[in-house]
N, C-alpha and C positions, 0 to 999 in steps of 0.2 A: 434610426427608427426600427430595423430589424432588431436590434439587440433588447428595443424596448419592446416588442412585439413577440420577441421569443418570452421576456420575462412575464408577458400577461398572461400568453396562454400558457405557463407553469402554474400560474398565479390561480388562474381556474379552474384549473385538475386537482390543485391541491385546495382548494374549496370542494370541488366534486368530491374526492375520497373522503374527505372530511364528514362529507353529508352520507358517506356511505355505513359509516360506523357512526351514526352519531350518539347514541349511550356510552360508551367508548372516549369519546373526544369530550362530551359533555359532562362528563366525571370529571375529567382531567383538570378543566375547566373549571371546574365546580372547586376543587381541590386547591388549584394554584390560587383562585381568585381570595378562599378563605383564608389561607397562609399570609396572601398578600394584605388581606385587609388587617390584622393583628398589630404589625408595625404602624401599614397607615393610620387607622385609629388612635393608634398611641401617640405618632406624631402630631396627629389635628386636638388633641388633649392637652399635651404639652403647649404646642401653639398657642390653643385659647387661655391656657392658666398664667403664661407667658405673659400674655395681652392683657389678661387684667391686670398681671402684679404691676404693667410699667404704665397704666393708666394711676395706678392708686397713689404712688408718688414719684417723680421723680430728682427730687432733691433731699438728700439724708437731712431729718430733724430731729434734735434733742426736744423733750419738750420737760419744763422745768413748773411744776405745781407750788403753792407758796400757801404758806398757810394764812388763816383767814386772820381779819383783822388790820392787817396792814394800812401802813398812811401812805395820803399821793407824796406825801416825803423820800417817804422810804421805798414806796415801786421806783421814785426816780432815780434816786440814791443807785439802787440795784442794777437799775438798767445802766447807767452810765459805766458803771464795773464791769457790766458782762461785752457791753459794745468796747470799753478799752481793754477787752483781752485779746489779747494778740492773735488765738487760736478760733477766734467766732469772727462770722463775716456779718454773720445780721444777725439784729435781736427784732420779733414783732410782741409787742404785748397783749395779748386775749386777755380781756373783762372777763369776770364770771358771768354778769349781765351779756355779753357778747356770745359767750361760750354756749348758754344756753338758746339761744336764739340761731345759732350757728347747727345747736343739737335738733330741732323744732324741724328746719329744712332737711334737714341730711339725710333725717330718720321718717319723716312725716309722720310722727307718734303727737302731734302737737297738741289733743287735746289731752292725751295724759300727761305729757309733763305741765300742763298748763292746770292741772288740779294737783299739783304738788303744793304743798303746803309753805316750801320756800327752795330758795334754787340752792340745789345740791352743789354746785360746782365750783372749782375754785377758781382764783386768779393766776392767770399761766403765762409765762413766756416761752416763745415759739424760737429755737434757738438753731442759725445755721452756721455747721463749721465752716472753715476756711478751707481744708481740703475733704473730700470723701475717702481716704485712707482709712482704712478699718483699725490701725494702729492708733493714729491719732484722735478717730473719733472714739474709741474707748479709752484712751487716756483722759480726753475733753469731758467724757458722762464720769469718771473716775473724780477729777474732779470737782466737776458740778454737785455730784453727792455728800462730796466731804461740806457744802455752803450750810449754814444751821438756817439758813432764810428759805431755804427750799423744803415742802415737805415731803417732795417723790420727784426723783426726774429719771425719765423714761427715754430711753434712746430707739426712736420711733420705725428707724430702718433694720431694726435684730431682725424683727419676720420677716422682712424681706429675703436678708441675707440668709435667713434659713430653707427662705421659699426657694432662692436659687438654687443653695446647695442641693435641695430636693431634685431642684428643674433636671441639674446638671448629672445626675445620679439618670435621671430619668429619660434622659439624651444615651446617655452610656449602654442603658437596658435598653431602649430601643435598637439602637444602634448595633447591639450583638444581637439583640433578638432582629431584625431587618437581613442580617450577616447570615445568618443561621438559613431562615427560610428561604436564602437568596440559593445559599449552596442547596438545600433539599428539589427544591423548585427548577434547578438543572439537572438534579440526577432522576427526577420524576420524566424531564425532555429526554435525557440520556436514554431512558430504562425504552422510554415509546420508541423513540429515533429508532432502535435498538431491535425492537421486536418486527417494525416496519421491514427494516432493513434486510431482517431475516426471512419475513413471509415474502419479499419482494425481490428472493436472489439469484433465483433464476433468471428473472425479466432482467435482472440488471446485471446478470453475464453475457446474456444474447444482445444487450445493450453496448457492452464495452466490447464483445466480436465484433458489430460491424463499427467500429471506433470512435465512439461515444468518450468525451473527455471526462474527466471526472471531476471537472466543474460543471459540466453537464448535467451528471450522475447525483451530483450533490444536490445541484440547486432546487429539487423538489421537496427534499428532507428539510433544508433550511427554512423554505418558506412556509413548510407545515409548523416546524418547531415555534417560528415566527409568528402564525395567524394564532397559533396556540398559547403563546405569551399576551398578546395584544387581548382576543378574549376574557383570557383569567384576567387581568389589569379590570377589564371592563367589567369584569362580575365584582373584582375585588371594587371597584368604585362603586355601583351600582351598592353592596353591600353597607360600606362605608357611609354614603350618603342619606339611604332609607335607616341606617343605624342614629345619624346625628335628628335627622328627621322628627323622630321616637323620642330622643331623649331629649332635645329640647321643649317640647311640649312638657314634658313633664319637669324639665328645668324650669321653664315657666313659672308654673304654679309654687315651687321651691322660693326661689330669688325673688317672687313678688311678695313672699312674706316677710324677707328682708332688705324691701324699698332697691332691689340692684338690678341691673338688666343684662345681668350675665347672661352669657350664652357660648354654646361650643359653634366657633366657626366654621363652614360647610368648605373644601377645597376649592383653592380657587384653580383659576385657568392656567395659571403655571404648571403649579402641585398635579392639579387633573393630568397634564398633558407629560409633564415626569413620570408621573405613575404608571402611563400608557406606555410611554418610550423605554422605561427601566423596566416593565414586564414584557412586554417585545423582547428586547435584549437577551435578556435571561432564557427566554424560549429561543432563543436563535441560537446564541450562546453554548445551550443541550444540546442544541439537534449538530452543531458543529465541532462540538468533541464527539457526539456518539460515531455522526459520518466518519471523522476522522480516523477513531479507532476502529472500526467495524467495514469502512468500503475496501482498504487495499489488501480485506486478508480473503475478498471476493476475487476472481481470475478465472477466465473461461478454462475451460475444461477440452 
């Protein structure tokens, strides 16, 4: 109970000085919080662009157009070929009559395609590989092309697969860019730790005369670097959240032009409570390299 008693009232003095300088601390704050928010935001983008692509499909599909005309003969003829090929696990067959009716819900445009003057669509089979191997599913649309009964077949998973490589691209930028401002955001604690320590050298000579330990000595520096992490965290969220706030309203108005209900996901309670704990860190982190470099070259006099 004493040790926890010493540690609050630290805890208080370094809120008090905090409040003594507070333009000072509230810069700092201002600073850390804006650096932090850059990656956050980029990962709550990623997240949500994430979350759409694995709503849109999750099972790679060829999909194979036929030109028109055809007999129920000859769709059956076709299907029985493609279901005994060894490399497709299912065939579904889409009507042009389906297909468009399928278009009608998807899109809610249903009275303009409903004054078309005849259905533009053609008859399709909906074609799923045996494996999702990007090797073999390009051999398999390879060839499906070469078939003279097809008039276009389209391998439905490419944007995916490009969405990802973007994703993955976009993980990487984050990821140095988070790296970057992580190092900046300790040497901003560093630089403060830094100046504290200096304005503060005498009291913490006459500190270690009458034998003050230097985890003593330290523990004020840390919990300052500390409350100074955990703020910017908080501004960086605060920031972050009236940013998503903003832009979904006006995402809104965008995605209800085209029938979707996108939206950028707002952090959740994990995320939130990382974001606190990983900028804590970082302010403790500063103020414990500054202390370490900067208290033992202190020595009464």
């Amino acid at each position: 109970m004493k040790i926890l008693h010493e540690h609050l009232l630290v805890l208080l003095a370094t809120l008090r000085r905090l409040r003594l300088t507070p333009g000072a601390s509230l810069l700092n704050m201002i600073i850390i919080g804006i650096a932090l928010s850059l990656p956050v935001g980029a990962y709550v983008l990623l997240k949500s662009v994430q979350q759409l692509a694995s709503t849109v499909t999750d099972t790679p599909q060829i999909s194979a157009f036929l030109d028109a005309g055809k007999s129920s003969s000859e769709l059956s003829t076709l299907k029985n070929k493609l279901e005994n090929n060894e490399r497709i696990a299912k065939v579904e067959f889409i009507s042009r009559d389906a297909a468009l009716q399928q278009l009608q819900k998807s899109t809610g445009v249903a009275d303009m395609v409903g004054d078309l003057p005849k259905n533009p669509l053609p008859d399709a089979f909906i074609i799923y590989p045996q494996t999702t191997d990007a090797d073999a599913m390009e051999a398999l649309y390879q060839e499906l092309q070469s078939w003279q009964q097809f008039d276009q077949v389209q391998l439905d998973s490419a944007w995916i697969k490009k969405l990802d490589a973007l994703l993955n691209l976009g993980r990487l930028a984050t990821g140095i860019l988070a790296t970057t401002l992580s190092l900046a955001l300790i040497a901003i604690t560093f630089n403060t730790i830094r100046l504290q320590i200096l304005t503060r050298r005498d009291e913490i000579e006459v500190t270690k005369l009458i034998g003050a330990s230097d985890g003593f000595i330290r523990r004020p520096f840390l919990y300052f670097g500390l409350l100074q992490g955990l703020t910017g965290g908080l501004v960086a969220w605060l920031l972050v959240s009236a940013s998503l706030w903003l832009l979904n309203g006006s995402l809104h108005n965008l995605t209800q032009l085209y029938a979707s209900d996108f939206h950028l996901h707002p952090l959740s309670l994990p995320d939130s409570l990382a974001l606190l704990i990983f900028s804590g860190y970082l302010g403790w982190l500063g103020a414990w390299f500054s202390v370490s470099q900067h208290l033992w070259q202190i020595e009464p006099r």
